[in-house]
C-alpha positions in Angstrom: 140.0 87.0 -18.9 141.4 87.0 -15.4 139.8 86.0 -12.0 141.5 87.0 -9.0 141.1 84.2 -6.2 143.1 85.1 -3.8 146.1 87.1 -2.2 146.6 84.8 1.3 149.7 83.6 0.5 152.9 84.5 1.9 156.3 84.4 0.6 159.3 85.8 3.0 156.8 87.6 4.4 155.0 89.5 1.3 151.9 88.6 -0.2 151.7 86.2 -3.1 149.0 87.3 -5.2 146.8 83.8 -6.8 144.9 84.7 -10.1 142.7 82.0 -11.9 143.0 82.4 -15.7 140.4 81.9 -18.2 142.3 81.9 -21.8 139.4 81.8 -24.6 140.3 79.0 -27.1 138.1 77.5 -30.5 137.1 74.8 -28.8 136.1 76.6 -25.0 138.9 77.5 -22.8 141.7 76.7 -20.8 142.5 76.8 -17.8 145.2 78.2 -15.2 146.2 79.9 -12.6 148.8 82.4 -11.5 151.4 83.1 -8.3 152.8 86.4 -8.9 154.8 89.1 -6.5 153.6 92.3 -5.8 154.7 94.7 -8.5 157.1 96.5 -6.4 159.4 93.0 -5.6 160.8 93.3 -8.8 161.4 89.6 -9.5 161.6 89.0 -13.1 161.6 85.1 -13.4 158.8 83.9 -15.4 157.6 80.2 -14.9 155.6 77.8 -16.6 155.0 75.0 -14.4 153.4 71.5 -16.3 151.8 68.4 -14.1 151.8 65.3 -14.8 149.6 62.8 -16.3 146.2 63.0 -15.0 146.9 65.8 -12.5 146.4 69.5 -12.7 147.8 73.0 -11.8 147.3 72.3 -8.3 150.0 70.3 -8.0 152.5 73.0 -7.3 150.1 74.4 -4.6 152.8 73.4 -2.0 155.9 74.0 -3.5 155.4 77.0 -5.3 155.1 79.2 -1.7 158.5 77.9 -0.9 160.3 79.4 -3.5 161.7 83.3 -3.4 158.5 84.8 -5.6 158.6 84.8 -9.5 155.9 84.8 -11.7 154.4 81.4 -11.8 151.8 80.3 -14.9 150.2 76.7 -13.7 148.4 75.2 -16.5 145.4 72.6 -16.8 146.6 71.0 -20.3 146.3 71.7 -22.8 148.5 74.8 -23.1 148.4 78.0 -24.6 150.6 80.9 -26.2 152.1 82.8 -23.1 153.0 86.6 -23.6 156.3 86.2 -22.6 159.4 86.3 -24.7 161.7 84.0 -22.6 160.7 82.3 -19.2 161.3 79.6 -17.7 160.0 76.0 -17.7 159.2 73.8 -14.4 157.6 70.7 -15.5 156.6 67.1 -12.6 156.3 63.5 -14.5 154.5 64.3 -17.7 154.9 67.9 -17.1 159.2 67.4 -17.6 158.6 65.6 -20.7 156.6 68.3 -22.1 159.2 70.8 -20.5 162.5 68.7 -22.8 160.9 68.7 -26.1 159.7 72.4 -25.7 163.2 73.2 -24.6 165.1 71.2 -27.2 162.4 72.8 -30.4 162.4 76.5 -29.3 166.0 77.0 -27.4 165.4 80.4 -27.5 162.4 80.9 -25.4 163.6 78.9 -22.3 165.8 80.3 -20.0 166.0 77.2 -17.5 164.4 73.9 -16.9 163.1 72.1 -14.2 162.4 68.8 -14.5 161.1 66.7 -11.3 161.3 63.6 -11.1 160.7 62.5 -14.9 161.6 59.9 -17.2 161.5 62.4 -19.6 159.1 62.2 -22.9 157.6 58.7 -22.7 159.1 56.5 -25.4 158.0 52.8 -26.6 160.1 50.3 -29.2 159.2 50.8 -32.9 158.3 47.0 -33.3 155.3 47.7 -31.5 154.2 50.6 -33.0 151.3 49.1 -35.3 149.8 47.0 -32.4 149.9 50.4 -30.3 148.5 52.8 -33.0 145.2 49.9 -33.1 145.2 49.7 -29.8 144.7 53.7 -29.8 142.2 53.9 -32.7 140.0 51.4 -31.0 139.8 52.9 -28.0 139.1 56.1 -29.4 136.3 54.9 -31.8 134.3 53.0 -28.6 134.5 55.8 -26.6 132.8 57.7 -28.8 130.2 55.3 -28.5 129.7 55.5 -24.9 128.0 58.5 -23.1 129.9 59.7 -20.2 128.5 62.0 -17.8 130.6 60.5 -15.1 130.7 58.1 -12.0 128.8 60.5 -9.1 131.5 59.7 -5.9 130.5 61.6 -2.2 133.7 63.9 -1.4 135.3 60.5 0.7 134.4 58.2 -1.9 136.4 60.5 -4.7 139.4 60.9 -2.2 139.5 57.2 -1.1 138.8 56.6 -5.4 141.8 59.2 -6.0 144.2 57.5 -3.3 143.5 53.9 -4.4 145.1 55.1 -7.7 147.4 56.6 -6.7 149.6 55.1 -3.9 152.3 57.4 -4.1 149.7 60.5 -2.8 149.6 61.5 0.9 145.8 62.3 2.3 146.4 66.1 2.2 148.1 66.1 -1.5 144.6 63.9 -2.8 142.9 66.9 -0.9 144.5 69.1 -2.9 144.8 67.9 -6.2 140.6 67.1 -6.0 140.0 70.8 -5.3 141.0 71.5 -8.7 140.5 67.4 -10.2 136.9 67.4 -9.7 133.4 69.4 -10.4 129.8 69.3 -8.5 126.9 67.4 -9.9 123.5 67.1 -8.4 125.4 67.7 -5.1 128.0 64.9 -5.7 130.7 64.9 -7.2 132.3 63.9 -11.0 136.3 63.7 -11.7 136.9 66.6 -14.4 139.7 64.8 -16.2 139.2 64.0 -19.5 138.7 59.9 -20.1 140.5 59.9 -23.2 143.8 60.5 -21.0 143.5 56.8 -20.2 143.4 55.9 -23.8 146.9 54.4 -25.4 148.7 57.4 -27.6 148.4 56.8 -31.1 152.0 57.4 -31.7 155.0 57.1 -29.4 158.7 58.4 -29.6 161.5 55.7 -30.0 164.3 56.0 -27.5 166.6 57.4 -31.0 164.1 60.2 -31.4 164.2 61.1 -27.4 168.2 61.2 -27.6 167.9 63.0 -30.1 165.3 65.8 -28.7 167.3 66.0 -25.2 170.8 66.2 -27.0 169.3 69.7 -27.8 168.3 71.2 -24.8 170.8 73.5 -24.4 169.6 75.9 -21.1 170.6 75.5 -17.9 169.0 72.4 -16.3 168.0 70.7 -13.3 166.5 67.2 -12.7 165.2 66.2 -9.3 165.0 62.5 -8.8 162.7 61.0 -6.0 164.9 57.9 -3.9 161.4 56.5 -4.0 159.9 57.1 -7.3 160.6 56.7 -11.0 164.6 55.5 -11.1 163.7 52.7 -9.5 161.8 51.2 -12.5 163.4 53.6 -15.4 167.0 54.0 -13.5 168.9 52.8 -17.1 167.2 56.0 -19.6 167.2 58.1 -16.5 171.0 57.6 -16.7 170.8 57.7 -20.0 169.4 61.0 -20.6 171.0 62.4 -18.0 174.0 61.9 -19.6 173.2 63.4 -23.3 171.7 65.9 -20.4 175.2 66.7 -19.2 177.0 67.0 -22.4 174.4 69.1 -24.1 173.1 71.8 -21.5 175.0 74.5 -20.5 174.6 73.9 -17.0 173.1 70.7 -15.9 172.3 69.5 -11.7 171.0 66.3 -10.9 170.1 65.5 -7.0 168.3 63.1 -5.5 165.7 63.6 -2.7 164.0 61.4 -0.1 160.6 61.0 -0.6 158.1 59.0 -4.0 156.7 60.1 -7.0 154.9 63.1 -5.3 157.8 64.5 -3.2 156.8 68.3 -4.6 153.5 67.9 -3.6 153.8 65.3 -0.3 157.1 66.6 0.7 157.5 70.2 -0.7 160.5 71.0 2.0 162.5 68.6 0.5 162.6 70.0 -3.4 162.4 73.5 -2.6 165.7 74.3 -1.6 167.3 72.8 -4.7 165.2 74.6 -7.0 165.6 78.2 -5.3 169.2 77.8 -6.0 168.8 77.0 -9.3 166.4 79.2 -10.5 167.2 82.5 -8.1 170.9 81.9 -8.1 172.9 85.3 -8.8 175.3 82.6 -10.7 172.2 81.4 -12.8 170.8 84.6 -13.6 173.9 85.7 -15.6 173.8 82.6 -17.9 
């Protein structure tokens, strides 16, 4: 089922139309929503674009108006079987991670990747990997024992609450990620992220297993590194990846960008431009 929101958006001066989706699912539904062109544009570039951890679709709010149209499919995790036989993938933090092992497990349904700026998927030595999985199973066992309707916040006490967390977020970019990160109750309101998200993953990759899943991603790829943001703590598997990135792909960019964590979303401008040549490359469109 599809909801249009809105059609306010302009790209190059034509309209980019804003859909919410509503895709029916055992368990309730997901969510998403959709930047698309006007049908008589033409543009044939199909999207998916993953956040990251504890974010959600609104993330690309910003960027996504500064690219040259496309078809754009923003998710809420967890995803969903897309109609489309090939498209592309455009994936921030978590999002990237998500974006390499899809890439590397079904080659033939992605045309390009986009990763910004991402470690890649999260990986954690196998000597720990009993301590971690009862770490996990704890957690998940006592919070089933708790009832959680939520911590009630006042609109400035869930931005300053959102901020506080996240240091790397500009005022406006916490504006915009709580219009989708958050729901009303009894005229206050609750964040809508699920609390198991905080929870320790019962089982991790090892750094053989992640060498392994990028040394077969083999579309044409392009990783956009914040100056400010994840290489500074993960620069050696950055540069690791990037590398099995480079001999693998059949076209791989790497660039680096001023701005933190949250450059798409606090400094749009600045990513833009490197993706639009990418993705709507005459060059790129013939591999």
């Amino acid at each position: 089922m599809l909801r249009l929101v809105s059609s306010a958006l302009q790209v190059r001066g034509l309209p980019m139309m804003v859909k919410e989706l509503t895709i029916p699912v055992p368990w309730g539904h997901i969510a998403a929503k959709e930047y698309s062109n006007p049908p008589d544009t033409h543009n044939e570039h199909n999207v998916l674009a993953l956040h990251g951890w504890m974010d959600n679709a609104n993330t690309f709010d910003r960027l996504i108006p500064m690219l040259p149209g496309g078809n754009f499919v923003c998710m809420d995790f967890p995803g969903h079987e897309l109609k489309w036989e090939k498209f592309s993938i455009m994936g921030h933090s978590l999002g990237g991670g998500i974006g390499i092992l899809y890439s590397a497990t079904f080659p033939e349904k992605v045309e390009n990747l986009v990763v910004i700026d991402s470690i890649g998927p999260v990986t954690r030595k196998t000597e720990k990997f009993a301590t971690q999985l009862r770490e996990s199973i704890r957690g998940h066992l006592d919070l089933e024992e708790k009832i959680h309707n939520g911590v009630k916040y006042s609109h400035e006490q869930a931005l300053k609450r959102l901020l506080e967390g996240n240091s790397a977020l500009t005022e406006e970019s916490a504006k915009v990620l709580l219009q989708r990160g958050t729901r009303e109750v009894e005229e206050s309101l609750v964040f809508a992220r699920d609390p198991r998200l905080k929870l320790t993953s019962p089982i991790s990759l090892s750094i053989d297993h992640v060498l392994n899943v990028v040394s077969n991603v083999k579309c044409p790829t392009l990783t956009v590194l914040a100056k400010d943001g994840l290489i500074g703590q993960f620069k050696e598997q950055i540069e690791l990846f990037a590398k099995k990135l480079q001999e693998s792909c059949s076209k791989f960019i790497k660039v680096e960008v001023e701005g933190n964590h949250f450059v798409h979303l606090n400094q749009p401008e600045n990513v833009a431009p490197h993706i639009k040549n990418f993705l709507f490359s005459i060059d790129n469109a013939k591999l």
